[in-house]
ZAKOL-249572 format. One record per atom (N, C-alpha, C): x, y, z; residue in one letter. Coordinates in steps of 0.001 Angstrom, whole numbers, padded with zeros to 6 digits, always signed. Layout:
BEGIN
XYZA/...
end
This chain:
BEGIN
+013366-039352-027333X/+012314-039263-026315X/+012526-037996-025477X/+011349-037364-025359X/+011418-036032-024610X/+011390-035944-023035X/+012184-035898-022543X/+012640-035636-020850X/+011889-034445-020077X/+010900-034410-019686X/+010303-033224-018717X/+010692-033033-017566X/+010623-032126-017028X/+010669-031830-015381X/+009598-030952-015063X/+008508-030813-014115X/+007426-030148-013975X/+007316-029596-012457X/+007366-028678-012056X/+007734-027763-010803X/+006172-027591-010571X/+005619-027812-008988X/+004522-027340-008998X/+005015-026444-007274X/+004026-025362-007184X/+004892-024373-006581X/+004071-024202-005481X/+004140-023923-004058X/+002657-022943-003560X/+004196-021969-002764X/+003755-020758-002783X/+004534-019717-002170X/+003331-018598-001211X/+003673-018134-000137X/+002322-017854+000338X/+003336-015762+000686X/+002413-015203+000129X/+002815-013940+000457X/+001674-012754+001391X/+002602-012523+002222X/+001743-011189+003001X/+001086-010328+002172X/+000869-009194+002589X/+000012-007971+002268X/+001604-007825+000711X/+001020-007491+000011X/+001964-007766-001661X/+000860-006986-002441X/+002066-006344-003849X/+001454-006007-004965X/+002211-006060-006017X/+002672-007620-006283X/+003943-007677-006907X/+004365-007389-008439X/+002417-007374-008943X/+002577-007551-010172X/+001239-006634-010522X/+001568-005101-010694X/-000119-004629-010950X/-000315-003783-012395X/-001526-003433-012670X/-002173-003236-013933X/-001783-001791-013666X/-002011-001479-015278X/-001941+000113-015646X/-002598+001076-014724X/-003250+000567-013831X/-003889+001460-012733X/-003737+001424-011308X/-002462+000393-011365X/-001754+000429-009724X/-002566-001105-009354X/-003282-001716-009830X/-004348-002713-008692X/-003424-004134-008751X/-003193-004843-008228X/-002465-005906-008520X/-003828-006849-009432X/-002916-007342-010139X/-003613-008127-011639X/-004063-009429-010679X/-005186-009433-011389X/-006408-010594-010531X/-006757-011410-011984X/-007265-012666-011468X/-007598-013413-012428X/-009110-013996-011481X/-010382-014563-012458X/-011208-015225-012217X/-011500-016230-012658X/-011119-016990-011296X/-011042-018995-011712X/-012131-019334-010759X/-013046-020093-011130X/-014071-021088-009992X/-014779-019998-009981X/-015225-019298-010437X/-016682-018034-009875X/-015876-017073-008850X/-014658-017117-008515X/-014327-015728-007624X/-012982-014917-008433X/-012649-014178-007588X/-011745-013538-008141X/-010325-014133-007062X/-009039-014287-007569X/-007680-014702-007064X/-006890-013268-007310X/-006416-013459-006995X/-004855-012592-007095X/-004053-013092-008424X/-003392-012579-009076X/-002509-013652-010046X/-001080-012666-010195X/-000160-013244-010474X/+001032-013070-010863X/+001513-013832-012023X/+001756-012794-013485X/+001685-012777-014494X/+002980-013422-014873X/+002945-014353-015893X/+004315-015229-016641X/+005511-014465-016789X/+005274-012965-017632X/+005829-012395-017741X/+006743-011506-016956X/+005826-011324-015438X/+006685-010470-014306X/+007592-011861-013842X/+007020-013002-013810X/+007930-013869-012950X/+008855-014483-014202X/+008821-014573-015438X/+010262-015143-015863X/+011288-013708-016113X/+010730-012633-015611X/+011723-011724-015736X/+012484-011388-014340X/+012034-011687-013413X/+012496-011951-011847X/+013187-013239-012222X/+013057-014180-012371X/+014039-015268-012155X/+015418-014967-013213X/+015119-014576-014142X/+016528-014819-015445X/+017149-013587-014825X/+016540-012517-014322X/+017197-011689-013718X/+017728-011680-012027X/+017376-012488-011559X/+017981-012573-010348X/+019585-012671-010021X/+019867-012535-008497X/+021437-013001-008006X/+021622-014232-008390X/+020792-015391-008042X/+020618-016444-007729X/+020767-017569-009195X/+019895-016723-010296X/+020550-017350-011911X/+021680-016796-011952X/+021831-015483-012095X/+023113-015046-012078X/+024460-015009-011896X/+024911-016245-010287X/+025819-016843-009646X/+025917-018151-010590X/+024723-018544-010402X/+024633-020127-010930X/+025753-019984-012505X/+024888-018783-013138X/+025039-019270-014955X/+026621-018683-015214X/+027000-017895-014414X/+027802-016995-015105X/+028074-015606-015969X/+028442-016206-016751X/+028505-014945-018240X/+027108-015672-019057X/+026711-017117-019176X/+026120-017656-020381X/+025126-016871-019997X/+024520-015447-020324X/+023587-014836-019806X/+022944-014167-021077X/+022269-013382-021702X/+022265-012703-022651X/+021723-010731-022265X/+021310-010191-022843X/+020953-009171-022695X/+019504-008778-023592X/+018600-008256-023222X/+017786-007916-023626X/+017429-006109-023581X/+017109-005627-024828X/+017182-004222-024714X/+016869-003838-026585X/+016957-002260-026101X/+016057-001870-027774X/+017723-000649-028045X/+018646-000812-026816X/+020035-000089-027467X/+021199-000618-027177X/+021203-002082-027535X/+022182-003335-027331X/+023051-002875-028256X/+023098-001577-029341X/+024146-001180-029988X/+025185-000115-029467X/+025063+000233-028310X/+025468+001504-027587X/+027041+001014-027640X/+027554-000062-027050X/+028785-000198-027495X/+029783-000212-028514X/+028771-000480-029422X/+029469-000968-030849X/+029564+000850-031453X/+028446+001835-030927X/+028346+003171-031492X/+029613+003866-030342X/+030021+003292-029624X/+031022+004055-028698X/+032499+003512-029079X/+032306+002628-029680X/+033981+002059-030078X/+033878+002828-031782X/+033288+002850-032424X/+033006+003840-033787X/+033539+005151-033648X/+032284+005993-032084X/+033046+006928-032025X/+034686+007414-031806X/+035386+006362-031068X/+036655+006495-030355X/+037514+006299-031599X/+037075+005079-032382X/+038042+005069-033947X/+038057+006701-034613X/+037213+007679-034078X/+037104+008575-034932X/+035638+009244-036326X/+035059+007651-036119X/+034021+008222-037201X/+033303+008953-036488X/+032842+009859-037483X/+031500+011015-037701X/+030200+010697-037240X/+029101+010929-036431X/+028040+010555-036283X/+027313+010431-037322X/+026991+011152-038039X/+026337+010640-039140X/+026776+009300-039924X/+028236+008917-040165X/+028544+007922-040454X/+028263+006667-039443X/+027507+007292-037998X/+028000+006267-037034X/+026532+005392-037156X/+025760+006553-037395X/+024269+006300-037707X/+023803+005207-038629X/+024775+005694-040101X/+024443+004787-041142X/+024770+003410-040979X/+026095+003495-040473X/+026774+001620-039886X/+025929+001085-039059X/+025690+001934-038282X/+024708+000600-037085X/+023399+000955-037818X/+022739+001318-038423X/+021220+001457-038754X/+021511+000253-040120X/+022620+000461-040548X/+022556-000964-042251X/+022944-002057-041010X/+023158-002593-039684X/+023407-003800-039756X/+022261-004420-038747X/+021497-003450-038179X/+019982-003333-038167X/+019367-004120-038724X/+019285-003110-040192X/+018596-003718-041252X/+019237-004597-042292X/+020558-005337-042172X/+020656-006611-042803X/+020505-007987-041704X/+020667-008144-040442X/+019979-008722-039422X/+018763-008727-039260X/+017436-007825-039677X/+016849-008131-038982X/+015965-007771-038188X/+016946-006670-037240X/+016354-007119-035815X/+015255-005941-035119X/+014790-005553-035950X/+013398-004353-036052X/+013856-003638-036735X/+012907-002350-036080X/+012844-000748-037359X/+013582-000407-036491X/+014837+000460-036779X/+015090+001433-036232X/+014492+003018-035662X/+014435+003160-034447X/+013970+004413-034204X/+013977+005461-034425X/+012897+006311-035380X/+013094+007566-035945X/+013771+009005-035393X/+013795+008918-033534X/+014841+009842-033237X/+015434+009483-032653X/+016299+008130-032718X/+017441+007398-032137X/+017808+006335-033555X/+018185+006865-034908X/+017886+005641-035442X/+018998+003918-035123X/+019936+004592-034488X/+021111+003460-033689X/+020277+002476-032575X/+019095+002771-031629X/+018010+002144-031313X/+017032+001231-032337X/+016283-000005-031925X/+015415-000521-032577X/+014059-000094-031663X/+013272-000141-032256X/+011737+000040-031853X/+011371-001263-031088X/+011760-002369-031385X/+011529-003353-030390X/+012672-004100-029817X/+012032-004354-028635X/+013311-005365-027626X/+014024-006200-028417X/+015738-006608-027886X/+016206-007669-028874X/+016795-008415-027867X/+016482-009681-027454X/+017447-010136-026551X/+018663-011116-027441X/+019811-010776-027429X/+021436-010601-027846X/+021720-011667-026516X/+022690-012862-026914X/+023725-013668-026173X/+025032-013002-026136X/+025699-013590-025131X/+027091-012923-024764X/+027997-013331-026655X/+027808-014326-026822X/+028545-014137-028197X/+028542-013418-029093X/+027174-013060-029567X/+026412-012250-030327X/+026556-010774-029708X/+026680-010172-028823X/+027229-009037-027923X/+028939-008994-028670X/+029428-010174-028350X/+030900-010018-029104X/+030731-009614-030403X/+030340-010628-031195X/+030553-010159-032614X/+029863-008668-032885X/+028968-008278-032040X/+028707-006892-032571X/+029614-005795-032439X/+030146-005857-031127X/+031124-004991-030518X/+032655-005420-031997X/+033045-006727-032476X/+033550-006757-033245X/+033679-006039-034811X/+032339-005649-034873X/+031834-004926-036521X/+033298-003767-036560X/+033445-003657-035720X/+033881-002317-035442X/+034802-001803-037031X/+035939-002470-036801X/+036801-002272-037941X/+036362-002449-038990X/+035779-003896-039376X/+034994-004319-040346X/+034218-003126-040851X/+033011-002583-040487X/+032488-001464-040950X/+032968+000142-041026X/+034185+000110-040626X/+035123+001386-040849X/+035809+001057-042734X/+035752-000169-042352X/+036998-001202-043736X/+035857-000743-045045X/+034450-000876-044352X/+033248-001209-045850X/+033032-002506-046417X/+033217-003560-045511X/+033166-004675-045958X/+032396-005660-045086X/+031742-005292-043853X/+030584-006314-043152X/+030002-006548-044035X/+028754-005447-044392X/+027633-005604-044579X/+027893-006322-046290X/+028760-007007-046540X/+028704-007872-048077X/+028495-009227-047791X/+029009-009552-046551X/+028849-010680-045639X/+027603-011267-046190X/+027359-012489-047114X/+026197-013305-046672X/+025022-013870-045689X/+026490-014159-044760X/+026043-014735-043701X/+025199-013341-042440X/+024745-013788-041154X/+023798-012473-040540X/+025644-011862-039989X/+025566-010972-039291X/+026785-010154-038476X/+026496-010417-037563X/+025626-010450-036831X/+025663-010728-035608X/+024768-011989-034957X/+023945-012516-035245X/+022965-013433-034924X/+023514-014638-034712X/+023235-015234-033673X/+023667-017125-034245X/+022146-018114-033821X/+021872-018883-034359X/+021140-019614-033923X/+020565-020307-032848X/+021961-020653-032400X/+022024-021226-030835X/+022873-020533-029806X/+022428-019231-029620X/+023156-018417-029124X/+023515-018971-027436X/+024612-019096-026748X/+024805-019843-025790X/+024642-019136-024215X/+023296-019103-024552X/+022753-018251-023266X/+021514-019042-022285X/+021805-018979-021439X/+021096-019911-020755X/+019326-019140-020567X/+019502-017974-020562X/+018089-017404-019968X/+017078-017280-021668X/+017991-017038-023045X/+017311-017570-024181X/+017136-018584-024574X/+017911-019850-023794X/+017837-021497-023905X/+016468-021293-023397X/+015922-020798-021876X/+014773-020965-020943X/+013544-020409-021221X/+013822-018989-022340X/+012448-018331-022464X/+012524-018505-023703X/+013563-018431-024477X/+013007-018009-026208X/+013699-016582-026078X/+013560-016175-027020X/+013470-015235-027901X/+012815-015366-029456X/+011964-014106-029664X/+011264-013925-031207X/+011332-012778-031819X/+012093-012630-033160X/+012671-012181-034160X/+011305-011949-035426X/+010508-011267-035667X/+009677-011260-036000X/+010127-010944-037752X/+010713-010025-037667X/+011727-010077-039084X/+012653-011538-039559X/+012549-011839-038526X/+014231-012818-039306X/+013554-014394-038284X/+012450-014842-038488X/+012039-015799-037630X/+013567-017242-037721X/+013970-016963-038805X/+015128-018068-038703X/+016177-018199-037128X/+016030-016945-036767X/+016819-017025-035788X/+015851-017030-034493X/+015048-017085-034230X/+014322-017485-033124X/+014421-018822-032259X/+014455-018553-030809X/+014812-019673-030181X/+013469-020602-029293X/+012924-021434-029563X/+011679-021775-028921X/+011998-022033-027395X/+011206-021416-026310X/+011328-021323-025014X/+011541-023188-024711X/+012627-023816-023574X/+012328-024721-023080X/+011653-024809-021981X/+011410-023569-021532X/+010518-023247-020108X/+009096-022891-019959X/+008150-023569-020180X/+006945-023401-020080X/+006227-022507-018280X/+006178-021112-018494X/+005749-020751-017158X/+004520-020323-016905X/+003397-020773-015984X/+002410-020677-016352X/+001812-019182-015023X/+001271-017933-015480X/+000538-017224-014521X/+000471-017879-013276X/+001066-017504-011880X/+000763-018175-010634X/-000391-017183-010255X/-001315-018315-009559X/-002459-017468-008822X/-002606-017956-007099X/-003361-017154-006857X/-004145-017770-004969X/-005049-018964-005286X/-004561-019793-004777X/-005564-021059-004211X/-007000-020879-003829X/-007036-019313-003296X/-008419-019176-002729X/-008869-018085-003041X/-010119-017322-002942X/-010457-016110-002863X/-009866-015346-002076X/-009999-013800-003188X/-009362-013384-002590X/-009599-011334-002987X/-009489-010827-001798X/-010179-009615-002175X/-009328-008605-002001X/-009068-007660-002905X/-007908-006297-003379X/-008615-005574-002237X/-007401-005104-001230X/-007566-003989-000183X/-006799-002850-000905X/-007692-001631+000368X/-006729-000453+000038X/-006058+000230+001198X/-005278+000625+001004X/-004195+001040+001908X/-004451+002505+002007X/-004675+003182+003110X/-005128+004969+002848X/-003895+005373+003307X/-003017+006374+003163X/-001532+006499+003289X/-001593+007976+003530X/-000330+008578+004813X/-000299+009878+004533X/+001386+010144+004231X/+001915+011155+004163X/+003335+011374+004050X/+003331+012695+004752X/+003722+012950+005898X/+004402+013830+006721X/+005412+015111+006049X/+005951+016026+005998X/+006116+017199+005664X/+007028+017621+007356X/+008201+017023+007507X/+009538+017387+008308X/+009200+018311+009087X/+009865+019427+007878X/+009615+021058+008572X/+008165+021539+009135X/+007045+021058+008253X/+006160+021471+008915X/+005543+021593+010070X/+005676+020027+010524X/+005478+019600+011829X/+006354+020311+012847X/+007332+020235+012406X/+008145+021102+013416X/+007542+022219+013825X/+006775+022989+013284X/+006241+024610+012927X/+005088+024649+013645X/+005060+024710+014961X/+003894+025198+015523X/+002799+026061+015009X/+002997+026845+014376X/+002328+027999+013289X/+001807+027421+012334X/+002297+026114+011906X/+001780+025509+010851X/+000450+024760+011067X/-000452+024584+010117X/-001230+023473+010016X/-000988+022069+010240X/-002043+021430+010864X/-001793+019860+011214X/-001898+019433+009681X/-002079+019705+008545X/-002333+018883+007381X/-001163+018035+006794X/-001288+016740+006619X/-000563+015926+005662X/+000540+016930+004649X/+001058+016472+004126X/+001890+017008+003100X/+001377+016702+001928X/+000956+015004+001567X/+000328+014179+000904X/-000154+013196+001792X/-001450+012759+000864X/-002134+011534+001410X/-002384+010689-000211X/-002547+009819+000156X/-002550+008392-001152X/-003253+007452-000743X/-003251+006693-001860X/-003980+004952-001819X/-003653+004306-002580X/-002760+002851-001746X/-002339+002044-003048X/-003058+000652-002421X/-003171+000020-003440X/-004128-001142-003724X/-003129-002759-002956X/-004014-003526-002282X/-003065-004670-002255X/-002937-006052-002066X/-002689-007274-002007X/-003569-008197-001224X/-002530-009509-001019X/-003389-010558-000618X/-001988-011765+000389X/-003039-013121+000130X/-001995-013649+000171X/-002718-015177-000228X/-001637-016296-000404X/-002033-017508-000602X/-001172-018855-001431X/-001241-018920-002539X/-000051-018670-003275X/-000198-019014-004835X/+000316-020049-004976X/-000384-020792-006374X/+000097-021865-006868X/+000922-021520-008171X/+002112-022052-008477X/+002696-021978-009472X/+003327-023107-010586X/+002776-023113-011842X/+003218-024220-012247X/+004568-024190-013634X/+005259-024738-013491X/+006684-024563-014324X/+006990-025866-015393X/+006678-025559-016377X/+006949-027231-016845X/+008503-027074-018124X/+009267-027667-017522X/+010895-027850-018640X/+011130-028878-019501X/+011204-028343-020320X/+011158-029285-021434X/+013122-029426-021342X/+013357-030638-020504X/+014642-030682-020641X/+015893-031206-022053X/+014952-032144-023021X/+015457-032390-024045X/+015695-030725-024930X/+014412-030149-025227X/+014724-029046-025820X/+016056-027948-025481X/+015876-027874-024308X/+016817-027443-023663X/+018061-027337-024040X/+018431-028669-023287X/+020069-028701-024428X/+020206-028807-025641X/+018879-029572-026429X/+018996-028562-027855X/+019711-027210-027875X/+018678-026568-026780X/+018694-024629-027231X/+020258-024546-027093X/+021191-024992-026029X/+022007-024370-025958X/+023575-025425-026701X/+023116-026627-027738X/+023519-026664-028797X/+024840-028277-028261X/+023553-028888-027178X/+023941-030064-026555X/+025386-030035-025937X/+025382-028884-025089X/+025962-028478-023825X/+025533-028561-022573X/+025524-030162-022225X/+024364-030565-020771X/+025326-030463-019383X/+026491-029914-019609X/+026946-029105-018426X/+026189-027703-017986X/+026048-027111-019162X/+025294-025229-019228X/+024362-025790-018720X/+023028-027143-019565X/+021736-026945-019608X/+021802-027691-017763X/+022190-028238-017191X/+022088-028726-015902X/+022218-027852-015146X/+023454-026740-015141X/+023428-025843-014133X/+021833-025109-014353X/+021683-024649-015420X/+020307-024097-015592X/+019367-024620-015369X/+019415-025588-015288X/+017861-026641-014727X/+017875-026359-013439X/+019083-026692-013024X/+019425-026294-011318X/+018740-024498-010561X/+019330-023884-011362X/+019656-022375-011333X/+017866-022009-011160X/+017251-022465-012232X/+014948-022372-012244X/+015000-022863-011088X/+015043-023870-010912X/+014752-025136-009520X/+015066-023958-008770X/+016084-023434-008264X/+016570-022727-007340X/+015769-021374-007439X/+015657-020489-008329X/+015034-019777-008306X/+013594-019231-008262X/+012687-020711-009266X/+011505-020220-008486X/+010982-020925-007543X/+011605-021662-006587X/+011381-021188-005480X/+011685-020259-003901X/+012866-019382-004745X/+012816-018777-003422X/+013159-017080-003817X/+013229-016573-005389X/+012916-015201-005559X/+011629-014916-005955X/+011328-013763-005414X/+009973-013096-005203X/+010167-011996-007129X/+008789-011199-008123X/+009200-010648-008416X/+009051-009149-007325X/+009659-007935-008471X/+010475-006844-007437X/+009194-006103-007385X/+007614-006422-007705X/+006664-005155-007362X/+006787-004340-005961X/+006134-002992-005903X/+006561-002718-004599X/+007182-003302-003563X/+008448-003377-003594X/+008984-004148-002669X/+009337-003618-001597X/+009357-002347-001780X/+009585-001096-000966X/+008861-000650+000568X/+007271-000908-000562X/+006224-000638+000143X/+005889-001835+001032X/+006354-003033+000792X/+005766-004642+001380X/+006771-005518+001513X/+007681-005251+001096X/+008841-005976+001463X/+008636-008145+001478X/+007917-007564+000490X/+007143-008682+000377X/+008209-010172-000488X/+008878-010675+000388X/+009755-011450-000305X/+009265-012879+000526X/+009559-013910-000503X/+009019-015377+000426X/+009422-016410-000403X/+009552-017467+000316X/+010312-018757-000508X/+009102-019642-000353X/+009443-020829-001507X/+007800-021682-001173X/+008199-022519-000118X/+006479-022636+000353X/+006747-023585+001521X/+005926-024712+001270X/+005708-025126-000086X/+005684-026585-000388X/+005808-026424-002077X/+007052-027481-002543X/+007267-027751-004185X/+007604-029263-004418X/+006419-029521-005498X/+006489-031030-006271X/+007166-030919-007529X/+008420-031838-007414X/+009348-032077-008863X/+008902-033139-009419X/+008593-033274-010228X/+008502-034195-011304X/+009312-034749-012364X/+009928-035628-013044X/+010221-036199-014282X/+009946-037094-014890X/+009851-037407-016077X/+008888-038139-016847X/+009427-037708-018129X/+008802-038879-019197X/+008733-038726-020478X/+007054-038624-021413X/+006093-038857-020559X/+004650-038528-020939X/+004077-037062-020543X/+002716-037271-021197X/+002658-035960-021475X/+002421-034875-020100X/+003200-033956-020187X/+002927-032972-018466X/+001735-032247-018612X/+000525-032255-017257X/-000225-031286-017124X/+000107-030721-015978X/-000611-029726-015322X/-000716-028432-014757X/-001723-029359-013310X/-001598-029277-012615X/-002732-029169-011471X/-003544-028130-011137X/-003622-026808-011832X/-004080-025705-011607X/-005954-025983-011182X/-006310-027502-011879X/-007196-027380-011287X/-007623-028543-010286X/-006834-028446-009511X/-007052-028048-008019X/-007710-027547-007124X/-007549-026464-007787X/-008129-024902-007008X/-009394-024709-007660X/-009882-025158-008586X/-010878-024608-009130X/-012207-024712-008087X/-011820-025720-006990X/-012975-024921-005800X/-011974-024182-005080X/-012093-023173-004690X/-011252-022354-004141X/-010979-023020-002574X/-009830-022900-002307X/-009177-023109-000575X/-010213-021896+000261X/-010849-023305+001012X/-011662-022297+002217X/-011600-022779+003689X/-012027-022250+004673X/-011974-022629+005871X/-012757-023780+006357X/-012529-024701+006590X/-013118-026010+006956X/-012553-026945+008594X/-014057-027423+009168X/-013517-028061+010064X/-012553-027034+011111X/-013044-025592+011279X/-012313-024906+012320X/-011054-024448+011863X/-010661-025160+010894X/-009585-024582+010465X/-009239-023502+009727X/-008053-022841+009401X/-007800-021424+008469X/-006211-021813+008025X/-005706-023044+008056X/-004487-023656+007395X/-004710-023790+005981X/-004934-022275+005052X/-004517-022302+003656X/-003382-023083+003029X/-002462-023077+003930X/-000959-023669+003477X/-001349-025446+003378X/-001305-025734+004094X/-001486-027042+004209X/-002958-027777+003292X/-003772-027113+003414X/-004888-027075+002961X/-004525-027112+001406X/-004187-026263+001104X/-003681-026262-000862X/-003103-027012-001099X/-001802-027520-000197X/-001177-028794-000681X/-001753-030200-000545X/-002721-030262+000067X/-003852-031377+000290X/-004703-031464-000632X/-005244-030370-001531X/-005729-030658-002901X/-004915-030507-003529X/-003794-029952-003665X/-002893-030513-004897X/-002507-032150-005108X/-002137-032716-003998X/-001912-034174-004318X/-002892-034987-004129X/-004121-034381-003906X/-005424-035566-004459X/-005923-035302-005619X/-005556-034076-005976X/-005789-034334-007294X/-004837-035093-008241X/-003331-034578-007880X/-002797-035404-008389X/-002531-036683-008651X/-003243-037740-007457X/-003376-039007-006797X/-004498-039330-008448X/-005592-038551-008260X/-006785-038496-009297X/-006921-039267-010583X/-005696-037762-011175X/-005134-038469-012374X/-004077-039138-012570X/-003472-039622-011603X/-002446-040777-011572X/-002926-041709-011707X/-004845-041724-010990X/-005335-042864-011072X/-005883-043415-012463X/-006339-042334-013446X/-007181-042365-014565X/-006340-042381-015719X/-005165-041674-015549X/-004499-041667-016947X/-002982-041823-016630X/-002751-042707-015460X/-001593-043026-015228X/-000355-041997-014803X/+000840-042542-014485X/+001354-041280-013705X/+002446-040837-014983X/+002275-039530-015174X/+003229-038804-016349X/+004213-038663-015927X/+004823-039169-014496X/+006465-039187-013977X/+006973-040052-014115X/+008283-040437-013390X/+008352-041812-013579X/+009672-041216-011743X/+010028-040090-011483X/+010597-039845-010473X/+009960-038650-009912X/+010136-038360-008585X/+009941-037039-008058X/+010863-036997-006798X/+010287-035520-006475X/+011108-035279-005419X/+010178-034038-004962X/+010379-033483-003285X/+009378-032542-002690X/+010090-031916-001543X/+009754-030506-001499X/+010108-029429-001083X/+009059-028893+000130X/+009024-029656+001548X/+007682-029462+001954X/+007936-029097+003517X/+007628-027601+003861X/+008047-027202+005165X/+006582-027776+006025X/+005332-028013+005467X/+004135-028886+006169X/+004469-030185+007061X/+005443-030654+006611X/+006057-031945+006454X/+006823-032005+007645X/+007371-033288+008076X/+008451-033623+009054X/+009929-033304+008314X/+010971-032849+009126X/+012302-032763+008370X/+012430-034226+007800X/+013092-034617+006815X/+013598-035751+005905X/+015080-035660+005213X/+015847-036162+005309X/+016827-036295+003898X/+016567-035778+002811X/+014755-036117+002360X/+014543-036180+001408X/+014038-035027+000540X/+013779-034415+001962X/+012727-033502+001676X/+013066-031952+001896X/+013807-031484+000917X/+014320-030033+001195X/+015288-030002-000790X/+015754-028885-001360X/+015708-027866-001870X/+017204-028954-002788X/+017412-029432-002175X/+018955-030263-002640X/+018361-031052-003415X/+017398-031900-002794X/+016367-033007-003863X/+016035-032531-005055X/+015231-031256-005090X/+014376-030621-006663X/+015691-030787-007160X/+016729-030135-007094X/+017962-029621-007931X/+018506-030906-008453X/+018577-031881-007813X/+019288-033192-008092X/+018624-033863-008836X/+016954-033451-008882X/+016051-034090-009968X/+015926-033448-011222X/+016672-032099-011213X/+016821-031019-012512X/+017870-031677-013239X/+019096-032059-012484X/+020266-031968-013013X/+019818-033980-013367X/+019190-034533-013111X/+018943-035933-013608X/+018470-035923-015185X/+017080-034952-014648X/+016239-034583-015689X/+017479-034637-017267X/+018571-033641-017289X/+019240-032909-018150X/+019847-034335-018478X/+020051-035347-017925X/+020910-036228-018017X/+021119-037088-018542X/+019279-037292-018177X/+018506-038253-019290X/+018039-038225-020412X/+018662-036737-021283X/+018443-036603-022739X/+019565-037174-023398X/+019363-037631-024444X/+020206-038550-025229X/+020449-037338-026298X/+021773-037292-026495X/+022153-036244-027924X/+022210-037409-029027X/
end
């Protein structure tokens, strides 16, 4: 029986552009007839697996992702003494008996596409070393470097895909879904100048800017929804429910309180949520995303977006608790709207992660 845990998120950010398109604008989505703000799956599971905060939690069980995860293995080659050209051919044949893309035509020790590599799999590569000085890896049957269940907590959470060698692919236990604004919401622009030191100093000089700019930006409540497939999970990391708990813990912890790094410079735009519903259950998990599908507006005098979003999130949720029964069977809530509680703060989600993990049967 499959064990879920389902994170529902609202995080409310100032003037932000955390996540923007090939043309600077922060990436918008259109839900309900308007336009939202959105923050893309992809910027936010790369902020969390990369954070301090997984990072402390997991340890080493971390992996690496990159297109020159061979740079070590070509620097211990060089120090034995081999020839570059020889250094080329060794790491480009174990490349291509793994797998793990094309090699790059003016780097061929690079692959053309990303590979995310576990700390083990990092070992055994850095290991080839002798082995392929000897002439005897690449006879190996078995892959050189790959393992199946590589013991990494952030490829337990997202996956990894091997498009050559699908055998070794890891199916994500972390379902993360695009967070958007609760409400409408409209891209400002920022008109900007940048000052010129010396100039100003220079009476003689012109009053003109040095530079002037415009960057794009906007603020709202997002909703975010996270659903963990906790059985899979410790599958991924090969029914090690010490690893997969801290990591249940480590998400819990992280999305709610790292931001990703878009201009952060410019907006300093960092924020923890200020209301999260945990869930666990063994039926099937949906999304509340629609919720929002009338957008959060001002009602009754009011302009309490915050409170307001979390007031259609749990009538809706009430909704279909009523119609198709409740897909939990525990929860727990993260709610600064709220009166202080025991119950009700950041220790709870985590204690319902690390349950979640607990209740898979190997």
């Amino acid at each position: 029986m499959t064990t879920f845990l389902q994170l529902h998120v609202l995080t409310t950010y100032a003037a932000s552009n955390l996540n923007r398109d090939d043309t600077g604008r922060p990436k918008t989505l259109n839900f309900g007839g308007v336009e939202r703000l959105r923050i893309s799956s992809q910027s936010l599971k790369r902020a969390l697996r990369t954070s301090d905060i997984f990072a402390e939690a997991i340890g080493d069980a971390r992996g690496i992702r990159s297109n020159s995860f061979t740079e070590a293995l070509v620097g211990v080659l060089r120090a034995r003494g081999l020839a570059d050209d020889d250094i080329v051919k060794s790491v480009s044949a174990v490349i291509e008996k793994d797998k793990l893309g094309k090699s790059k035509k003016d780097k061929p020790t690079d692959t053309e596409q990303l590979v995310h590599l576990g700390p083990e799999e990092l070992l055994r590569l850095e290991g080839l070393a002798d082995r392929l000085i000897a002439g005897d890896a690449l006879a190996d049957k078995e892959a050189l470097v790959l393992v199946q269940k590589p013991r990494a907590a952030d490829i337990a959470l997202f996956g990894r895909m091997l498009a050559d060698n699908p055998g070794f692919n890891v199916e994500a236990a972390a379902q993360v879904a695009h967070a958007f604004t609760t409400h409408r919401v409209s891209v400002e622009d920022d008109f900007y100048t940048a000052v010129d030191d010396l100039k100003s100093a220079n009476r003689d000089a012109d009053r003109g800017a040095g530079f002037i700019g415009v960057q794009e930006y906007g603020s709202g409540v997002f909703y975010l929804y996270v659903c963990l497939d906790a059985s899979l999970l410790v599958g991924n990391l090969a029914g090690d429910k010490v690893l997969a708990a801290k990591t249940a813990e480590a998400l819990v912890d992280a999305v709610t309180t790292v931001s990703p790094k878009g201009k952060q410079n410019s907006f300093a735009s960092r924020a923890h949520a200020s209301f999260a519903l945990a869930e666990m259950g063994s039926k099937t998990p949906r999304s509340l995303a629609a919720a929002f599908l009338k957008p959060v507006g001002p009602g009754d005098g009011a302009n309490d977006f915050g409170a307001a979003s979390k007031k259609q999130l749990l009538d809706l949720r009430a909704k279909f608790d009523g119609i198709y029964g409740q897909c939990w069977d525990k929860d727990a809530t993260l709610d600064i709207f709220a009166e202080a509680s025991s119950s009700n703060n950041l220790a709870a989600l985590k204690a319902l992660a690390r349950e979640a993990v607990d209740a898979v049967h190997l």
